[in-house]
N, C-alpha and C positions, 0 to 999 in steps of 0.2 A: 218287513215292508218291501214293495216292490220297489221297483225304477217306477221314478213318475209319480211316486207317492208325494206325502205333503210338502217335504222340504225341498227336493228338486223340482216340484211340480210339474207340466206337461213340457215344459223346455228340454227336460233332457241334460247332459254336459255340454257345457260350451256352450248354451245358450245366449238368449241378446241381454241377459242380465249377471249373467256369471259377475261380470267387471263391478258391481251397483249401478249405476246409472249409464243409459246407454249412453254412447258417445252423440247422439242427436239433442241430446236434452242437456248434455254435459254445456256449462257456459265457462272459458276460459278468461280472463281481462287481458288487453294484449299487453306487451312486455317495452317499456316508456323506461328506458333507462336514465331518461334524464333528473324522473321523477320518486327515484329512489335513493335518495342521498342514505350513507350511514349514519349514525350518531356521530355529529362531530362537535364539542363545546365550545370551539374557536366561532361556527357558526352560530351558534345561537346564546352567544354569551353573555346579551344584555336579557334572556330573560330566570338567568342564573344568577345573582349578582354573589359578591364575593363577600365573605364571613370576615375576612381580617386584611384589612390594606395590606397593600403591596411592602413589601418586604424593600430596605433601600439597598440596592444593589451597587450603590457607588464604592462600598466600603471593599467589596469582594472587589471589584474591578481593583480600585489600588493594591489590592492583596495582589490578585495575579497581574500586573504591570512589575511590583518590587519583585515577584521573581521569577518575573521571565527577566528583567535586566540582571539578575542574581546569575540564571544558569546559560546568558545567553554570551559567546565570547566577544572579547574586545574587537572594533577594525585592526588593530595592530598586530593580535594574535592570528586572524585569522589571514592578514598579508603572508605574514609568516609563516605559515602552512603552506598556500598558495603556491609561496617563493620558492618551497623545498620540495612540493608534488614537482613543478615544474621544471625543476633538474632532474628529478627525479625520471620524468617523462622524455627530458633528451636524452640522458644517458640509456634508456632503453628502445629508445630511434636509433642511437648508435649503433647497439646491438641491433637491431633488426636490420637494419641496413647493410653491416660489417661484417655479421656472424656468417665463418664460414663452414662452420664446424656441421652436419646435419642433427647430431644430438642436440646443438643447442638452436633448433630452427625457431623464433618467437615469432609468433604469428602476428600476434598487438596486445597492446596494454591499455586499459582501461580504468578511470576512476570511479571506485564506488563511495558505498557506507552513507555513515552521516556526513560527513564533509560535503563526498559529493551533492547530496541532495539538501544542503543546507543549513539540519540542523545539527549542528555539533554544539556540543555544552563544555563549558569553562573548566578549563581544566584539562580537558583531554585534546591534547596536542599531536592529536594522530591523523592520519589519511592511510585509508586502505586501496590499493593499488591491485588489480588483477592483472596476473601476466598466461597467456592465454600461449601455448607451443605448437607445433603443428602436428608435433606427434608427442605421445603419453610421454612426457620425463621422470627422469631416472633422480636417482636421490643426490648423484654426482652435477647430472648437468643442473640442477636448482642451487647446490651450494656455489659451483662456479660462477653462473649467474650473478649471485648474493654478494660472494668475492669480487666478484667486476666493476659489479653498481657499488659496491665500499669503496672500493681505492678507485672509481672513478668521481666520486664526490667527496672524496678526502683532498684527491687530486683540484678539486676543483676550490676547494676551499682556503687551500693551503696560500695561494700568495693574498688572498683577500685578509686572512689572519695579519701575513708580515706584514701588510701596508698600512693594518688597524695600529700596532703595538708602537 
């Protein structure tokens, strides 16, 4: 068969029918985005009704109330905490302030973890503390550090003990 024969007909390639229909005849709906919701069953729930009542939920709520007061800590534990970040936090004002050493330059310290952000669970009687240098430290200036904030809150503790006893 030539060109032009039955199935190309006298169009040729690329003719005004290659696509199917030409774009003159083509009829598009225009585009109403208001009017395309997706399937949602929240919206159209009354004409679904439900196979087995609702389920009572009061029972699981008292479940999760008993333990979150299970793993949630006491006001008194968590004073206590507070109490001990917050020496903890002068004595390294101290240091920042005092240090003349440039090995041990502290830039600032900061509270993180769960304490910081609220949730800490019963039990765990920690607060994590960042201590931020102003240049990379060495494995020396971190223990002296450690040793400093020791015996400056041993130091601190010590006539508050003699005046309990």
């Amino acid at each position: 068969m030539a060109r032009g024969g039955i199935r190309g007909g006298a169009r040729g390639r690329g003719g005004p029918m290659r696509g199917g229909i030409p774009p003159q005849i083509r009829r598009f709906p225009k585009y109403v985005p208001h009017m395309r919701h997706p399937f949602d069953y929240v919206l159209c729930e009354n004409a679904f009704p439900r196979v087995a009542a609702r389920p009572d939920e009061e029972l699981y709520e008292q479940i999760l109330l008993k333990r979150n007061e299970e793993l949630t800590p006491s006001e008194q534990d968590l004073a206590l905490i507070q109490g001990f970040v917050q020496k903890v936090q002068a004595v390294f004002d101290k240091l920042i302030v005092s240090s003349g050493d440039p090995e041990i330059d502290i830039d600032e310290t900061r509270a993180v973890g769960s304490f910081k952000k609220g949730v800490a669970i019963k039990g765990e009687k920690s607060a994590d503390l960042v201590i931020i240098f102003k240049s990379l430290p060495t494995k020396e200036a971190v223990s002296w550090v450690a040793n400093k904030v020791l015996t400056e809150i041993k130091a601190g503790e010590a006539p508050r003990n003699k005046a309990g006893e």
